[in-house]
Structure formats: C-alpha cells, structure tokens
C-alpha positions as CSV (number, residue, x, y, z in Angstrom):
1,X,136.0,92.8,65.5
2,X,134.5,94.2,68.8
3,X,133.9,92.3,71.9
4,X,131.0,91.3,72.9
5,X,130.3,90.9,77.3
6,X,126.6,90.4,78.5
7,X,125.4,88.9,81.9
8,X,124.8,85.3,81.3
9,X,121.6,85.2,83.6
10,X,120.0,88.7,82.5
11,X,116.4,87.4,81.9
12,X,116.4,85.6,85.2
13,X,117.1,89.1,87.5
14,X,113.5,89.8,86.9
15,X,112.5,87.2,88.2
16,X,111.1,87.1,92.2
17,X,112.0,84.2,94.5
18,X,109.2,82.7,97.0
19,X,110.6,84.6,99.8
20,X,110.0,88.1,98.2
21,X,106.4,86.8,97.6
22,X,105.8,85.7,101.3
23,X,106.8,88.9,102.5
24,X,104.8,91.0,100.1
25,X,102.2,88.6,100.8
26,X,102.6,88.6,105.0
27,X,102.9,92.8,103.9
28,X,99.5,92.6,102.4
29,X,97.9,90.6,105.2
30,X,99.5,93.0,107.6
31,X,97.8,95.8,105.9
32,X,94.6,94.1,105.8
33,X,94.6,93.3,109.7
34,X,95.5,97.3,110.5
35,X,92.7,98.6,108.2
36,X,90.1,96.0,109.6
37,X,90.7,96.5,113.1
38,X,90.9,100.1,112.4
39,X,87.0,100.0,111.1
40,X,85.8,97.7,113.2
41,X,87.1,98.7,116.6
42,X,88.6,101.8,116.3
43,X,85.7,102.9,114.7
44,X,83.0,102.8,117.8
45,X,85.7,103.6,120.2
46,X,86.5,106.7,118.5
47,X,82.8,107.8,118.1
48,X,82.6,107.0,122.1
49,X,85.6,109.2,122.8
50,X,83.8,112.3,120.3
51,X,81.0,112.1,122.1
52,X,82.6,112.1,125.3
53,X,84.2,114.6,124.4
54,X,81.8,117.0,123.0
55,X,82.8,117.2,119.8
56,X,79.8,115.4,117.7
57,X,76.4,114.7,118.3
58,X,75.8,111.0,118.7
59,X,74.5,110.2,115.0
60,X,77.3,112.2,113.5
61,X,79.8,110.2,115.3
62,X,78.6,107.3,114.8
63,X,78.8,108.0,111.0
64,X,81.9,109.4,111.1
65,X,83.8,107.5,113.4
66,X,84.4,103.9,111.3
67,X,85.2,106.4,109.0
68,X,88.3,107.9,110.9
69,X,89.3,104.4,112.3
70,X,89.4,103.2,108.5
71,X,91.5,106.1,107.9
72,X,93.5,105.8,111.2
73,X,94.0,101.9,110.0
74,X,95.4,102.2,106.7
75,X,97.9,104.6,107.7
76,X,98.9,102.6,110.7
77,X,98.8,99.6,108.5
78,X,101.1,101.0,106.0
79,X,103.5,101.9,108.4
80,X,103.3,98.9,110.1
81,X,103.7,96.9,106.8
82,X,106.9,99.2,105.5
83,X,109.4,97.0,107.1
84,X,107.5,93.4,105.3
85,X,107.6,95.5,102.1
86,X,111.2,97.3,102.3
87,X,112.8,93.6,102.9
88,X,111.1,91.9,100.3
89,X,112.3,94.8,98.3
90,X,116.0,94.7,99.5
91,X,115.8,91.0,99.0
92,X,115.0,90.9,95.5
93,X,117.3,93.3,94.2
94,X,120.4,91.3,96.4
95,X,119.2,88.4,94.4
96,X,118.8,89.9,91.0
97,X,122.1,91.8,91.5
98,X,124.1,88.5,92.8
99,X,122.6,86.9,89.4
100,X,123.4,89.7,87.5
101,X,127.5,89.8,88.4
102,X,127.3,85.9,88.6
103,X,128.9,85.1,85.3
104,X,129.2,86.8,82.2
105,X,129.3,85.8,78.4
106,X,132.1,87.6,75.8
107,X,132.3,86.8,72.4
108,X,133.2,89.0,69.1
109,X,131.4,90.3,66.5
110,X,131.4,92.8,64.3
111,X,127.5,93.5,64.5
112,X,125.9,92.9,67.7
113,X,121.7,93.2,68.1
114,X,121.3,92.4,72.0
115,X,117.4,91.8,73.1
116,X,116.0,90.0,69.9
C-alpha cells in the first residue's frame, strides 16, 4: 500500500478572485485612456510640431501624425498599465498558492488515477 497526499483545494487555485478582475479590468481601461488620448491629442500636436519643425509637408503630417500618437499611446499605455497588470498577477498566484498549501488530503491505495 502507498500513500496517497493531494491538495484538498487543487481545482479551486485556478480560479480568479474579483480583485484580480478589477485590476485587469482598471489595466484594460488604463490602456484604453493612453491609446485614445494618444490618437486624438497627441496626434495633431505631433503633426504641429513636424511641421514646425520641417520635417513633413502639412498633408503628410497630418496623415501621419494620429498615426505616431496611436503608436506613442499604446506603448505609454502599456507601460503605464504594467503595474495594474503585474498586481493582479502577483495577487492571484498568492491566492492560488495560499489555497494550494491550505490543507491537504492522504489516504492509501495501491492504484492511484489522480485527474479523472
């Protein structure tokens, strides 16, 4: 006879808690905010400052310039957002590991099929 010791709360480690999905969810919103006010006002104020400086014609700015804010926003948003998304992250596995080591269940067998 072997002994048998699994976690008693396995299947519920995979499961997220309401705070890990408000901070993914602020994260998200967060993101969203940095890419829109990237396109729609760093967009013209970057065209301005190309022109200004030289370095397109007006109509190619103007194309090209919600372009880079987008760009410029979804980096910034991402970085911005890293802090939302690494807590929710931390969170969950604290949780998941504090239910994991909670209890466990032993018991003997001589033929043991875990996960059926």
């Amino acid at each position: 006879m072997n002994w048998v010791i699994f976690p008693k709360y396995a299947e519920e480690t995979t499961k997220t808690t309401w705070v890990v999905k408000m901070l993914k969810a602020l994260g998200v919103a967060q993101l969203l905010g940095w890419i829109a006010f990237g396109w729609l006002i760093g967009g013209p104020y970057i065209s301005r400052v190309l022109v200004a400086g030289h370095i397109m014609s007006q109509d190619a700015a103007q194309m090209s310039g919600p372009l880079i804010g987008l760009a410029i926003g979804v980096f910034s948003g991402l970085w911005a957002s890293l802090a939302a998304f690494a807590l929710a992250q931390v969170i969950d596995d604290i949780h998941a590991t504090r239910l994991q080591t909670g209890a466990y269940i032993a018991f003997q067998s001589d033929s043991v099929k875990l996960g059926r």
